[in-house]
Every structure is written in C-alpha cells, then in structure tokens.
C-alpha positions in Angstrom: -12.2 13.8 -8.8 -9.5 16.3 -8.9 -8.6 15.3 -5.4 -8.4 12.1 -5.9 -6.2 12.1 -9.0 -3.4 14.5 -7.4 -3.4 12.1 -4.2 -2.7 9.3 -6.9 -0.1 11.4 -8.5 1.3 11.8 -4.9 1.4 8.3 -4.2 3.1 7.9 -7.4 6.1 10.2 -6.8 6.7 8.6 -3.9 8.8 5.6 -5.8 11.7 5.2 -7.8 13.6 3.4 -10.4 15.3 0.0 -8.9 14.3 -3.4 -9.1 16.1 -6.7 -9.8 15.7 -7.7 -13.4 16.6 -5.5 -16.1 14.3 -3.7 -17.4 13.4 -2.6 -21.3 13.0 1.4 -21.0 11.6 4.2 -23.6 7.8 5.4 -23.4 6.2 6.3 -26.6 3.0 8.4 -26.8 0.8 7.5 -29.6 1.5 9.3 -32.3 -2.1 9.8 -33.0 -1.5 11.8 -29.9 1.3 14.6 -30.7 -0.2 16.9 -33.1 -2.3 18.1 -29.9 0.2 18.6 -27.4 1.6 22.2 -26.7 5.3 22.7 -26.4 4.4 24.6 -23.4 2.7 22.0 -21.1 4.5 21.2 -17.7 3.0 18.0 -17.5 2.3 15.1 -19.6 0.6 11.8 -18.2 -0.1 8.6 -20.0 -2.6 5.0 -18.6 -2.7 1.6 -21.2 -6.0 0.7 -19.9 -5.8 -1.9 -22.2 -2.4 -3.9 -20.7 -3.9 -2.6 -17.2 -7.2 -4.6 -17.7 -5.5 -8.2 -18.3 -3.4 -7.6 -14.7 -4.3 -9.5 -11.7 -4.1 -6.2 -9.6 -7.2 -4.4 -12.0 -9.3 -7.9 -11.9 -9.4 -7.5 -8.4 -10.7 -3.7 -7.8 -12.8 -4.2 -10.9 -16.1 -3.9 -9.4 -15.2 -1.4 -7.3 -15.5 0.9 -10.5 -19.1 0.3 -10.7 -20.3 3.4 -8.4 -23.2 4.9 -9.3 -22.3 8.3 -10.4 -19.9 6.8 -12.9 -22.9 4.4 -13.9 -25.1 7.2 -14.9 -22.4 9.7 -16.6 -21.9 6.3 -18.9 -25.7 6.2 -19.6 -25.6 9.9 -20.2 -22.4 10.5 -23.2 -22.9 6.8 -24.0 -19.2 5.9 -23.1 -18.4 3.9 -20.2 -14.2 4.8 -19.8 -13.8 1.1 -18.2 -15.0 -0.3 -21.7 -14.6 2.2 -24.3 -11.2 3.7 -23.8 -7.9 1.5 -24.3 -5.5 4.2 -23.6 -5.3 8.0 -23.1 -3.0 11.1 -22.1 -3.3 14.3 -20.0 -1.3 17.0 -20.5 -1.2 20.8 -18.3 0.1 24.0 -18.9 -0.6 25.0 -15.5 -3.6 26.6 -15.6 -5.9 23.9 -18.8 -5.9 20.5 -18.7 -7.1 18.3 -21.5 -7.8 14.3 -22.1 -7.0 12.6 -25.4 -8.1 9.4 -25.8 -8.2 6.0 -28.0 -10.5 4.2 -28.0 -14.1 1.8 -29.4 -16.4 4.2 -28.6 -18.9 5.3 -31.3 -18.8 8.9 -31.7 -22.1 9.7 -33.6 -23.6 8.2 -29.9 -21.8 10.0 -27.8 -22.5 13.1 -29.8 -26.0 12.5 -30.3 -26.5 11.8 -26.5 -24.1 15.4 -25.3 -26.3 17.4 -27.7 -29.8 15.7 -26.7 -28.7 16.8 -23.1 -28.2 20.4 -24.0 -24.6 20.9 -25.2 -24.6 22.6 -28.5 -22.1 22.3 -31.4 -19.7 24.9 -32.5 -17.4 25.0 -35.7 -13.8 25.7 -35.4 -11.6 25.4 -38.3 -12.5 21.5 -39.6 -13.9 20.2 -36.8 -17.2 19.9 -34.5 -16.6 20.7 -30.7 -19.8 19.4 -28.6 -20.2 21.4 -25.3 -20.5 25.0 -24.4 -17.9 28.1 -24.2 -16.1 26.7 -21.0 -15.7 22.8 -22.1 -16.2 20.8 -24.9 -15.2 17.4 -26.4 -14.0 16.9 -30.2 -13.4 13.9 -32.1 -10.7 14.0 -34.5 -10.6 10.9 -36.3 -12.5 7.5 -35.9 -11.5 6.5 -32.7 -9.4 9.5 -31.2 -11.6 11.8 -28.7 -10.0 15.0 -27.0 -11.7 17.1 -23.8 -10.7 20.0 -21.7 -11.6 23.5 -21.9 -12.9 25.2 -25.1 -9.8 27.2 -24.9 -7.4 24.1 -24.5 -9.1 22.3 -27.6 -8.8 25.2 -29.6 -5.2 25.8 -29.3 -4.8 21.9 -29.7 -6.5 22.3 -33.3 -4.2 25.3 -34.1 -1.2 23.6 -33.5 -2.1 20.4 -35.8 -3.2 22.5 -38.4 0.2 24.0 -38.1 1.9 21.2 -37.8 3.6 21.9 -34.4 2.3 19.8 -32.0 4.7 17.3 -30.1 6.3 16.3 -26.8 8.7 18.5 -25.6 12.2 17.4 -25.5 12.4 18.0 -21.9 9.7 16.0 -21.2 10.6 13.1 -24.1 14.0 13.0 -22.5 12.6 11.9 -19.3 9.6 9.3 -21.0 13.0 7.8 -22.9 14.1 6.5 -19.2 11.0 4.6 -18.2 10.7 1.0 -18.4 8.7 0.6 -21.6 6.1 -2.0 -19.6 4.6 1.2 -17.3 0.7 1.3 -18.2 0.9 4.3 -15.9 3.5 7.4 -16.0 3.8 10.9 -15.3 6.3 13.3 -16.3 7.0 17.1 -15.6 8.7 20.9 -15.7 9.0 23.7 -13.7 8.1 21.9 -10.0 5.5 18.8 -8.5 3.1 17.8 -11.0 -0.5 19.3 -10.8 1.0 20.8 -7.1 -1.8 23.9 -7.8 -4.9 21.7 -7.6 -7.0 21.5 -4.4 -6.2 19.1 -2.5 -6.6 17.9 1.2 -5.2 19.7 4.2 -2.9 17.3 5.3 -1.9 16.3 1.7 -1.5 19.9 0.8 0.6 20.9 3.9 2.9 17.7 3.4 3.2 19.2 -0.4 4.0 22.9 0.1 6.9 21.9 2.4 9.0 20.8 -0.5 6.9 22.1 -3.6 9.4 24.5 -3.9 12.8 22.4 -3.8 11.4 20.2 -6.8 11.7 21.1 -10.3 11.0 18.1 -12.4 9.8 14.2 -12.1 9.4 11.3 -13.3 6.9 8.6 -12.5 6.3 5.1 -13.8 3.6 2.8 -12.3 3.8 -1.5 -13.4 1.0 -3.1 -12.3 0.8 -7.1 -12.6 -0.3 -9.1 -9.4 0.8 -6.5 -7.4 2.5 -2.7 -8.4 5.8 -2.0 -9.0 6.0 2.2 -8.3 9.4 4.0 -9.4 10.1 7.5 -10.0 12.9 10.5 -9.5 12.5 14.2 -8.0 14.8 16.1 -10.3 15.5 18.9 -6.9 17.1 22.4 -7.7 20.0 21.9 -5.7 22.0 19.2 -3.6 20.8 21.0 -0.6 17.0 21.1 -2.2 17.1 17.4 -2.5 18.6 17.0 1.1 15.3 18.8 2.0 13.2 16.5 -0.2 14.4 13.3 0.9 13.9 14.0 4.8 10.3 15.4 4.4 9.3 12.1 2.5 11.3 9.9 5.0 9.9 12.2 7.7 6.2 11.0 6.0 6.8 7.8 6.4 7.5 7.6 9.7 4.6 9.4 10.9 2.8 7.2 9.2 4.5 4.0 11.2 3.9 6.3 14.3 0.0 6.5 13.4 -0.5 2.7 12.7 -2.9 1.2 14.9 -2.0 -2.2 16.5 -3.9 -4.1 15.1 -2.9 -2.5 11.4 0.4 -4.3 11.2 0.0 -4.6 7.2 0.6 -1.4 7.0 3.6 -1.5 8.9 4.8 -3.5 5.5 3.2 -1.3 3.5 5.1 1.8 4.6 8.5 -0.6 5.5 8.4 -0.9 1.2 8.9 2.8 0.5 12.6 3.0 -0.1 14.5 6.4 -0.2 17.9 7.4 -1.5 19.3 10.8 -2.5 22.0 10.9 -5.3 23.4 14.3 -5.5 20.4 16.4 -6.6 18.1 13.9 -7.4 15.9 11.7 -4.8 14.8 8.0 -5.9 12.2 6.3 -4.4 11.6 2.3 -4.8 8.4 0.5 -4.1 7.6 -2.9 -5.4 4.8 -4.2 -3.5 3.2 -7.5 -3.7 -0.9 -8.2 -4.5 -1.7 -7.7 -0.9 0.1 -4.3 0.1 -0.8 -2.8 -3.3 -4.8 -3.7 -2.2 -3.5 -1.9 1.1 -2.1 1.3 -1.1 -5.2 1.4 -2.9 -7.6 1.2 -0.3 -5.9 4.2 1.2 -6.7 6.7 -1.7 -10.4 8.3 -1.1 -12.9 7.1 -3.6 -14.6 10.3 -4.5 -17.1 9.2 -7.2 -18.4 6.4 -5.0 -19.1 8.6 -2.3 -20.7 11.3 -4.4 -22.8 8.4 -5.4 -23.8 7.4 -2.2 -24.9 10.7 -1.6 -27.2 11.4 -4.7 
C-alpha cells in the first residue's frame, strides 16, 4: 500500500503548472480539517473523491477497485472508502502519518464492528479512540473520522483543544497557487514528499539521485476524461535544479529506450512529460488525454489486488 501510494506521489511530481486556458487557483482544506494539523508536518495531501467520482477517467477504472482484500476490510470496519468517504487529507511529520476524512459513514457501525473484532476503546481527553496502543481511529464529529498512530491522534486532539491546529503558512502559500479544480494535490517542506518510505529498487535509486537537491513541491492532479498533472520542484539552488531537471529528463528517456515495438502508446505517453527549469525551480507539464492517462495508470502496481489474489 505504502508502495503504491509513494509511486503515485512520484508520478505526480513529475508535472507541472501550464496549460492553455486560464485557470481559477487557491486550494482550501476543509476547515473541519485544521484544528488537527500540526504546524510541524512536512507534508499535507488532499483527494475530492466526490468531484473524482463524476469524471469520465474514475468511471472507467471503477471496477478495478473491487479486489478482494479491499472487499473484505469493507465487510470488516463497515466502511467501504469508494462509498463512504467524499474527501480526505494526509498529513506527515516525517516519521506519523494520519488520515482525516469526510464522509456518510455511520460511526456507531464502524465502531461496533473494530471493537467486535478485538480493538478496544481508550479515553483521551473528550473523545473515544478505537484500536490499540500503536493505531487507532477517532471520530470527532458526525461525519469527520481521523486514523494514524495512537501517538499522531493524540497530539491531533491536543492541538484542537488548544486551539492551534492549522496549515502552515509554508505549506498554504503553496495550496494558494493550485488551480482550485485539483481533486488531487500534494504539498511539502524540507525535500521529496514521503522520499523515506519503502519503495521499489528502481524507484528508490531514481529518487535518492536528486532527494537531496529538492526542498519543496507542489503537486496538483485534474482528472476529467483524461488527467491533467502539474507541479513545481522548489530545488535548493540553480545548480540543484540543473541536477533535477536532467535526472527526470534522463528518466524519460530511458523509458523511450525501454519501449517495446510494439508499445508505441507509450512512446506518447512519455513524449507528454514536458520539462523546463526556471532558475531554481523545475516545472513539469502533462496533460494527457483518456487513453494515455489509462496508459499512466496501468503502469502503477496494484498492490491490494495482488495481495488479494494471493489470500
């Protein structure tokens, strides 16, 4: 799971801000949201399932959802994410992550089925977590869940009960510059977003080559028909972001080189990554039609189907 989503995340910093039409920009987390967000986190993610749902791009992969393993964890917590969550957030510090999500989910179920399966319930200050001493889920208000680590939650209910919970200003600044259409985004401090995560070999070798050279981005995903993938590597230098660029442009054409013959879609699909380098910042544009985003998705492993398959 964890592999998957940082290959996502990878895909995703690889584009940029650019297309033809002008475009209405400022991202606004829910304010239900804020109170639970540290001041400290390095990375703050955001997905509208809701606006993702009526695209032409999600009715397509759809069914491709409904693996097994995902099946049965819905059975289990009675709360299916593909039904029962319209939008959520992720933040890290770097070491915890944790979820918050909106959503029509009925809490006393979910609840009810966590405890039935063994979690237990523990008090901190006015709320119920539902888990053990490692992870837990809380609900705050009708409609509002939060997961991650016990630790992570805990923290989250200190700083609402002390009323300092909110984006940081680093991190808003850069949310305020993405078109306000973006179901998915992903901003970050202090280097490549969730860069500490296992990952695959290739993946992680390709990473640690410029890991270091990075120090902030910002990543905005429209879907519709087809994707629209923009973003900008905020580099530590002019020299950083020299480095940066090349490496990317370096992937892509190893990845023209690989093609087989008879793969010449993908020849399009890598011919729509666009690169640019201004001063210390590199820009990368994507805006791929319905067929080349099915391409781009059906490059990114599928971890919970094949766990699935191999229950």
């Amino acid at each position: 799971m964890r592999n998957s989503f940082a290959l996502l995340l990878l895909c995703a910093s690889l584009a940029a801000t650019g297309c033809s039409r002008s475009r209405s920009t400022g991202i606004s987390v829910d304010r239900a949201f804020r109170p639970l967000i540290s001041p400290k986190i390095r990375v703050l993610a955001g997905f509208d399932l809701d606006r993702l749902k009526t695209t032409g791009l999600y009715q397509r992969h759809r069914e491709e959802l409904n693996f097994p393993l995902l099946n049965a964890s819905s059975e289990r917590i009675g709360l299916d994410p593909r039904r029962d969550i319209s939008k959520g957030i992720v933040t890290w510090n770097g070491r915890d992550s944790l979820l918050v999500v909106r959503g029509p989910f009925r809490s006393e179920v979910v609840q009810n089925k966590l405890v039935s399966s063994g979690a237990k319930r523990s008090q901190y200050g006015p709320y119920t977590l539902i888990g053990n001493e490692r992870e837990a889920l809380l609900f705050l208000k009708s409609g509002i869940a939060a997961a991650g680590s016990t630790s992570a939650l805990r923290s989250g209910i200190d700083l609402e009960n002390k009323g300092t919970g909110e984006v940081p200003e680093e991190l808003a600044e850069r949310l305020r510059t993405l078109p306000k259409d973006d179901q998915i985004w992903v901003v970050s401090r202090g280097g490549l977003p969730f860069a500490e995560l296992p990952m695959r070999s290739d993946i992680g070798s390709a990473v640690s080559n410029i890991v270091q050279f990075i120090r902030g981005t910002t990543v905005g995903i429209t879907a519709g028909d087809g994707m629209m993938l923009q973003g900008e590597l905020t580099c530590v230098s002019e020299d950083g972001a020299k480095r940066v660029r090349d490496a990317l442009k370096g992937g892509l054409g190893l990845a023209r080189l690989t093609t087989k013959d008879n793969e010449l879609d993908l020849l399009r699909l890598w011919d729509a990554f666009q690169i640019q380098q201004d001063g210390a910042l590199v820009h990368v544009k994507a805006n791929l039609s319905d067929d080349l985003s099915d391409k781009l998705l059906a490059r990114i492993p599928r971890i919970g189907t094949r766990a699935g398959r191999a229950q």
